[in-house]
C-alpha positions as CSV (number, residue, x, y, z in Angstrom):
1,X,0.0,0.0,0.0
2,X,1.1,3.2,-1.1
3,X,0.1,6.8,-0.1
4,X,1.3,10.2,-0.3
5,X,1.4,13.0,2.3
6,X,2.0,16.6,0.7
7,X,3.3,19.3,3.4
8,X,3.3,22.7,2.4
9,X,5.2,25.2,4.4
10,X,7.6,28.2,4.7
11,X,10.3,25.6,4.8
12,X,9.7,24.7,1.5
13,X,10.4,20.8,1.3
14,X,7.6,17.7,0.2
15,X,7.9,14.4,1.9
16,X,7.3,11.4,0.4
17,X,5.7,8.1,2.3
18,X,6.1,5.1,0.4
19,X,7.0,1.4,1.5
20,X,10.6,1.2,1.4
21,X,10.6,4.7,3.8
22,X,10.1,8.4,4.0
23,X,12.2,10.4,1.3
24,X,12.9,13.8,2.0
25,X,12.4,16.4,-1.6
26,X,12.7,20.0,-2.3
27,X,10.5,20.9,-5.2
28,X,11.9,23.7,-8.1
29,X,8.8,25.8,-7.5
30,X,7.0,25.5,-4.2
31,X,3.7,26.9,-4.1
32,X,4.0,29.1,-1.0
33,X,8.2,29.3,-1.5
34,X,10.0,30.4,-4.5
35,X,13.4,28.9,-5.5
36,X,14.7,31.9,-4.3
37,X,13.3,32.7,-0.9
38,X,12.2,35.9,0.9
39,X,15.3,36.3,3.6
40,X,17.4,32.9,3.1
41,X,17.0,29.4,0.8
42,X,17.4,25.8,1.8
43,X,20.6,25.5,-0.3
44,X,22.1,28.9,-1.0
45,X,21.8,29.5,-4.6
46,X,24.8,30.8,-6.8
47,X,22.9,34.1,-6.5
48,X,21.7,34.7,-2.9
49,X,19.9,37.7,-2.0
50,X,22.0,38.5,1.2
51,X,25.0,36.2,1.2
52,X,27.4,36.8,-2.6
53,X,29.1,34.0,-3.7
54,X,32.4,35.6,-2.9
55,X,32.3,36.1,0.8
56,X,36.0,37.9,1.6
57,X,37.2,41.0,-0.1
58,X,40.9,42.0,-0.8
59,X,44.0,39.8,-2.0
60,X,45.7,37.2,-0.1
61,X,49.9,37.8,0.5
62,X,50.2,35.4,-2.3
63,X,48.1,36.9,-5.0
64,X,49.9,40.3,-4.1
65,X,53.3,38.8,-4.2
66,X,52.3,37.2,-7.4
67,X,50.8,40.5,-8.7
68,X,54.4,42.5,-7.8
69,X,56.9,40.3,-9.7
70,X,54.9,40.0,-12.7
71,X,54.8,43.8,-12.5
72,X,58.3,43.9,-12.1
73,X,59.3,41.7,-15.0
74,X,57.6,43.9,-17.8
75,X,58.5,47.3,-16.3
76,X,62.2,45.5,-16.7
77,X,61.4,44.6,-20.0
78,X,59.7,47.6,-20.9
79,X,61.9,50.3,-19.4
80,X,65.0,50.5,-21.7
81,X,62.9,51.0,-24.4
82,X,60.8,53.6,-22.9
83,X,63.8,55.7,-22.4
84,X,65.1,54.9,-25.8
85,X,61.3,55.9,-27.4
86,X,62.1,59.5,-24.9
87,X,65.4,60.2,-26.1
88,X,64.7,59.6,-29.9
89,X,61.6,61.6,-29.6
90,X,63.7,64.8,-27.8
91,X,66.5,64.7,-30.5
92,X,64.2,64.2,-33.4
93,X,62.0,67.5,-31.6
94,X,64.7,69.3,-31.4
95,X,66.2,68.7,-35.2
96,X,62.8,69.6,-35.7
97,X,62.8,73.3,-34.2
98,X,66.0,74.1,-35.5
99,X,65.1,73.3,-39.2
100,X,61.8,75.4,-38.3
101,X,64.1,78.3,-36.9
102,X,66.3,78.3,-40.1
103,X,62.8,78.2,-42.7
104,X,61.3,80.8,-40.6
105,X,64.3,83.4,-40.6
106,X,64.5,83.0,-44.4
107,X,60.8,83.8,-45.0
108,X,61.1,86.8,-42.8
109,X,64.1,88.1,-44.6
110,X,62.4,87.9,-48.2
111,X,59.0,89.2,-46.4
112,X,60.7,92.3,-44.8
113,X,63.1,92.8,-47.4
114,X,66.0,92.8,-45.1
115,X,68.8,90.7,-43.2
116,X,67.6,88.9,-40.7
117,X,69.9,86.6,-38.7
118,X,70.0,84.0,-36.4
119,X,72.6,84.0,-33.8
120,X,73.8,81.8,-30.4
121,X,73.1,83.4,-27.2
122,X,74.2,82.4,-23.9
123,X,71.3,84.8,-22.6
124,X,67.9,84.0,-24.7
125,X,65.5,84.4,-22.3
126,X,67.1,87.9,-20.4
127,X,65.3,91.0,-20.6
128,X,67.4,92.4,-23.0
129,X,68.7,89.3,-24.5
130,X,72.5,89.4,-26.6
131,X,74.3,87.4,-29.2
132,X,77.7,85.2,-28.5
133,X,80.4,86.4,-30.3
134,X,82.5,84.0,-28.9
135,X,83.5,81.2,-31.9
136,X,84.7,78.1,-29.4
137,X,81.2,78.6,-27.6
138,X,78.9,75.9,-28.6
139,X,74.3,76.9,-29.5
140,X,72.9,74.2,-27.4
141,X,72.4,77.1,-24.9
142,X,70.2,79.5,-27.0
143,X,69.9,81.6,-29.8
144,X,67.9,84.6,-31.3
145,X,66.2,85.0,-34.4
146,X,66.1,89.1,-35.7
147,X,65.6,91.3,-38.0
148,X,69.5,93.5,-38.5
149,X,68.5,97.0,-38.9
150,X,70.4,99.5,-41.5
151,X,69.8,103.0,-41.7
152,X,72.9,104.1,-43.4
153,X,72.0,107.9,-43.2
154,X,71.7,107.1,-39.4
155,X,75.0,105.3,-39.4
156,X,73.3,101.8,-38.9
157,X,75.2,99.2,-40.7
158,X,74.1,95.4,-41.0
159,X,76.6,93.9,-38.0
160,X,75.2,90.6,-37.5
161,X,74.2,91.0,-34.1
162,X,71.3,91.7,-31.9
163,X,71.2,95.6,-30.4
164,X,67.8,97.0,-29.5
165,X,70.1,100.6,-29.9
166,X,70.0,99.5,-33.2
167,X,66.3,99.5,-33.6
168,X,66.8,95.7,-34.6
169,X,63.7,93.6,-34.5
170,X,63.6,90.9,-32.0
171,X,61.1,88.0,-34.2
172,X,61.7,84.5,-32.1
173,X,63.9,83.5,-29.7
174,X,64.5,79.4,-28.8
175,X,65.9,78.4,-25.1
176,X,68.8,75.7,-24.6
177,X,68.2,72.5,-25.8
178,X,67.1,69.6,-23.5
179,X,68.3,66.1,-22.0
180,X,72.1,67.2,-21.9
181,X,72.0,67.5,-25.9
182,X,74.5,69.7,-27.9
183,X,73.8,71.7,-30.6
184,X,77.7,72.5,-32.7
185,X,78.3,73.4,-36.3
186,X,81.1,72.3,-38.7
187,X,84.5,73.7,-38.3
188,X,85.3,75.8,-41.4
189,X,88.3,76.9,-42.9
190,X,86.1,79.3,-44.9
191,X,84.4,82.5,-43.3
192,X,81.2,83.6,-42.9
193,X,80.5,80.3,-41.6
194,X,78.1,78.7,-38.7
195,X,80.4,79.8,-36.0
196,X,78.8,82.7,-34.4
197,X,75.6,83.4,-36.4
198,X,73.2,82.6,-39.8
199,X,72.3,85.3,-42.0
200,X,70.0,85.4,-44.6
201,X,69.7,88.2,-46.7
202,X,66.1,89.7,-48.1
203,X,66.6,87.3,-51.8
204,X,66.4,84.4,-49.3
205,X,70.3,83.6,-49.8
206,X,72.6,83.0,-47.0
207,X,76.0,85.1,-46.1
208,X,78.0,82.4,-46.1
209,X,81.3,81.4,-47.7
210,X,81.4,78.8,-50.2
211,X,82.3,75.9,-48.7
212,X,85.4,73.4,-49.5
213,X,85.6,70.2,-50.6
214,X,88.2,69.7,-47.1
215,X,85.7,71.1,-45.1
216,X,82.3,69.6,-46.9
217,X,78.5,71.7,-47.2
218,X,77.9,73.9,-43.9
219,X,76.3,71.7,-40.9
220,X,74.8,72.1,-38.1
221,X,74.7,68.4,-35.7
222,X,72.5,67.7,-32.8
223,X,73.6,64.8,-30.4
224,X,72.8,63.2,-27.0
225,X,74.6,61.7,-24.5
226,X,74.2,58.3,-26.3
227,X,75.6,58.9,-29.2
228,X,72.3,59.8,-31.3
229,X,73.4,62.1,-34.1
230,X,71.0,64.1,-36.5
231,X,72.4,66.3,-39.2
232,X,70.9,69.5,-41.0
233,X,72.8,70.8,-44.2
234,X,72.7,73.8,-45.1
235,X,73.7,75.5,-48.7
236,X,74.4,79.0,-49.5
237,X,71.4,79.2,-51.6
238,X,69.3,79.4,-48.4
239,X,67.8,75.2,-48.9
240,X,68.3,72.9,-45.9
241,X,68.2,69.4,-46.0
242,X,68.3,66.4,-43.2
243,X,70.8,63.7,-43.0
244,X,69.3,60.2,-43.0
245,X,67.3,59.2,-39.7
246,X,70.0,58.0,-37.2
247,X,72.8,58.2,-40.2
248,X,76.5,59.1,-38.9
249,X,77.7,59.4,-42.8
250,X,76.5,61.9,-45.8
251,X,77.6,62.2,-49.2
252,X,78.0,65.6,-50.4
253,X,79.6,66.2,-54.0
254,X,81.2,62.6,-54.5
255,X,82.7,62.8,-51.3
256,X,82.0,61.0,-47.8
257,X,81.4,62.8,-44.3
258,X,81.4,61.7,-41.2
259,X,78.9,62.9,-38.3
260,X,80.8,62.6,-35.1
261,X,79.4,64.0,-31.3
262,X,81.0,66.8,-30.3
């Protein structure tokens, strides 16, 4: 004989009476008790209403020990080349202004239909800022960009550097260069050359010399304290030109040069 005896109740369970004993069931829908209960269920879901399945916040030692070397590893990995990315990027920048300094004096000479010049200065940034006459000094401090006055009837005469007594015209001045990097021209047997100042006159060409075969075109060289070189030539018909990314040699008429740091 077999009979069944339904309970219904907040606990939420159906027992089951049969000849071989009682058996003990939870239904998957009670009619009184979801499957998810109003404060807690029988067996706690993966989803409960008060208790989440991930009962402790936070990382063990482990994890965070874990978490540390890993970190460790790829900033070792990753860190030469970061600074490598940063010093490529400053030189390049830098190359970069200096071409935009030389472009921009040229088109403000044939624009003002005058000399304008660009010179070194140990003091770009001073009140009344001056150019370095001295030819050993190096640019990688500074240099000025202006417009040489001459007023003959006055007495003004073109001189090549910066004097507000003058009347000259102050047009851009550039600070020193960054990261320890030089800035140095060519040595030059030949004069004018790149040792003191740049002059362009107002057709656009330059005041300097023709250059020798011994000496090779009039250069300017940037470099930083790895041995990173970038070149900018420079022709007495006013054109620049770059030197292959991270090239140390240029041909220039048939012959071979060599960039070296300073």
């Amino acid at each position: 004989m077999e009979f069944r005896l339904k309970i219904l109740s907040t606990m939420n369970y159906q027992q089951t009476k049969t000849g071989a004993g009682v058996k003990m069931t939870h239904p998957f829908v009670c009619h009184f008790v979801p499957f998810v209960c109003l404060n807690s269920s029988l067996n706690i879901p993966l989803v409960c209403k008060n208790t989440p399945f991930v009962r402790y916040k936070g990382f063990t030692l482990i994890e965070l020990i874990i978490t540390l070397t890993v970190a460790g590893i790829l900033m070792a990995i990753a860190g030469p080349s970061m600074w490598s990315f940063l010093a490529n990027s400053r030189i390049t920048g830098q190359t970069n202004d200096l071409i935009s300094d030389i472009t921009f004096a040229r088109s403000e000479a044939i624009k003002r239909n005058g000399t304008v010049v660009i010179c070194k200065s140990n003091s770009p940034t001073a009140t009344t800022p001056a150019c370095n006459e001295t030819s050993s000094d190096p640019w990688e401090s500074g240099r000025l960009i202006f417009l040489d006055n001459e007023d003959k009837p006055a007495g003004i005469n073109l001189n090549n550097k910066y004097l507000s007594a003058d009347n000259d015209v102050l047009l851009r001045i550039s600070g020193p260069t960054e990261g320890g990097n030089t800035l140095r021209p060519n040595s030059s047997s030949v004069s004018p050359n790149l040792s003191n100042y740049l002059a362009y006159s107002k057709t656009g060409l330059t005041t300097l010399a023709a250059p020798t075969a011994g000496d090779g075109p009039h250069r300017f060289k940037i470099c930083d304290k790895n041995g990173r070189v970038r070149g900018v030539l420079l022709e007495t018909t006013g054109r620049t030109s770059l030197v292959s990314d991270q090239a140390t040699t240029f041909v220039w008429s048939s012959t071979t040069y060599t960039l070296t740091c300073p």
